[in-house]
C-alpha positions in Angstrom: -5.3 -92.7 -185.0 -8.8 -94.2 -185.3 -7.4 -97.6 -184.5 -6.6 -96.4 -181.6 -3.1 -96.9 -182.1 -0.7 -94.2 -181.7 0.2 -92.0 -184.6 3.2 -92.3 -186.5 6.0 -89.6 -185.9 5.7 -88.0 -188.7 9.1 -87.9 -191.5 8.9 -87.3 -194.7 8.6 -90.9 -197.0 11.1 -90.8 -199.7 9.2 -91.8 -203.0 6.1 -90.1 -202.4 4.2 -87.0 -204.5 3.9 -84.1 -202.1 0.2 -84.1 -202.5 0.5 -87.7 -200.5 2.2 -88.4 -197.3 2.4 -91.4 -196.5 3.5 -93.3 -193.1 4.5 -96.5 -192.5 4.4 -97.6 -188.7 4.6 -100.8 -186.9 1.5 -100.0 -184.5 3.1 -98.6 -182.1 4.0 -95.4 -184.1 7.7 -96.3 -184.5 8.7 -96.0 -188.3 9.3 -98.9 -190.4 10.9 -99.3 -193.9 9.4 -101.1 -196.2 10.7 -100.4 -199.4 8.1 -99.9 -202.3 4.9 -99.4 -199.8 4.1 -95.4 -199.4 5.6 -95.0 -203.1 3.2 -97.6 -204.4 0.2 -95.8 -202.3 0.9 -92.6 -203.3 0.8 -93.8 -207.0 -2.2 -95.8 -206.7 -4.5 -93.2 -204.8 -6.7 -91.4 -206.6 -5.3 -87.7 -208.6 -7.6 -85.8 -206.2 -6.2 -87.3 -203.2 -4.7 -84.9 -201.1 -3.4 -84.9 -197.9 -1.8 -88.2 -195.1 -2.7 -91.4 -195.1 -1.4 -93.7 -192.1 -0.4 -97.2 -192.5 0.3 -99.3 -189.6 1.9 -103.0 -189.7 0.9 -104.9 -186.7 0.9 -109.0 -185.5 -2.5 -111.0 -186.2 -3.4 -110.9 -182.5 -3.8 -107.1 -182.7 -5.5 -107.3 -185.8 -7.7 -109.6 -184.5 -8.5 -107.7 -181.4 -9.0 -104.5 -183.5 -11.6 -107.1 -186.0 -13.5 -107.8 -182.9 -13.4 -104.0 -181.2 -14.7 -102.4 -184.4 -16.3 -104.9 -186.8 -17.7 -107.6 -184.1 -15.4 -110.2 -186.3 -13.2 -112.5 -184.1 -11.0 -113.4 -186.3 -7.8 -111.8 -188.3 -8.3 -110.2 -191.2 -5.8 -109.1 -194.0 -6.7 -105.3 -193.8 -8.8 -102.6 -192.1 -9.2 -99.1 -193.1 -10.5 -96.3 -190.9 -11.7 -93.2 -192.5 -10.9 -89.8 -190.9 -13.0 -87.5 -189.6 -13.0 -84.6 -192.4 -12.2 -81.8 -189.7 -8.9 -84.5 -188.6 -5.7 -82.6 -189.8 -2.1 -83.5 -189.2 0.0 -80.4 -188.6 -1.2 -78.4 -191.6 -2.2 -81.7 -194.2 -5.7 -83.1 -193.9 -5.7 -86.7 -192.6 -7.4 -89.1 -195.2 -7.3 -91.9 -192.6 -5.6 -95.1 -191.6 -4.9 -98.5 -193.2 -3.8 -101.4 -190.8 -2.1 -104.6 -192.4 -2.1 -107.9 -190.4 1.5 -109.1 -191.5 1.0 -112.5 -190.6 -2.7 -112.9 -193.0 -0.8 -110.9 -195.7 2.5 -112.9 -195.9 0.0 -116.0 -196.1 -2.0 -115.1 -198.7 0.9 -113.6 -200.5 2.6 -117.2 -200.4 -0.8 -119.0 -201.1 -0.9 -116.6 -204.5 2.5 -117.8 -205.4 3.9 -113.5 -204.5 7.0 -112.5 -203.0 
């Protein structure tokens, strides 16, 4: 994973188009359900999009250590995304790249919007 944090094992994510797999990890590559996330992903991504995108849920001390490691920022933010490298592939898909969500920033925000 760019992140440098470990890959998900990969499973197929109920929900999702076959043109888009999506993973859902906790940072640490174990699996984590969270209803509604790859489904809404895969139908939000572009048409064209074709391939595995990785999406890792970690604390705001990791995302505030990965802020400062790649964006000189030391401070948590809400979200990161890495692109991949066009020649990364997963198995036979090409990887599209990773998305890491700070749990902690996002449930605050979402509560300071008034979201579930």
């Amino acid at each position: 994973m760019t992140a440098d944090l470990p890959r998900p094992r990969r499973r197929k994510t109920a929900g999702t188009a076959a043109r888009l797999r999506v993973t859902v990890s906790d940072g640490r590559g174990r699996p984590v359900r969270v209803p509604g996330l790859a489904s809404w992903l895969a139908r939000a991504a572009p048409r064209a999009a074709e391939g595995e995108v990785a999406i890792a849920l970690v604390g705001d001390a990791r995302m505030r250590a990965l802020n400062r490691d790649y964006r000189d920022k030391d401070q948590a933010t809400d979200v990161l995304s890495f692109p991949a490298d066009p020649l990364d592939v997963v198995g036979d898909e090409p990887s599209l790249g990773d998305i890491v969500i700070a749990t902690g920033v996002a449930r605050r925000q979402a509560r300071a919007a008034g979201h579930a």
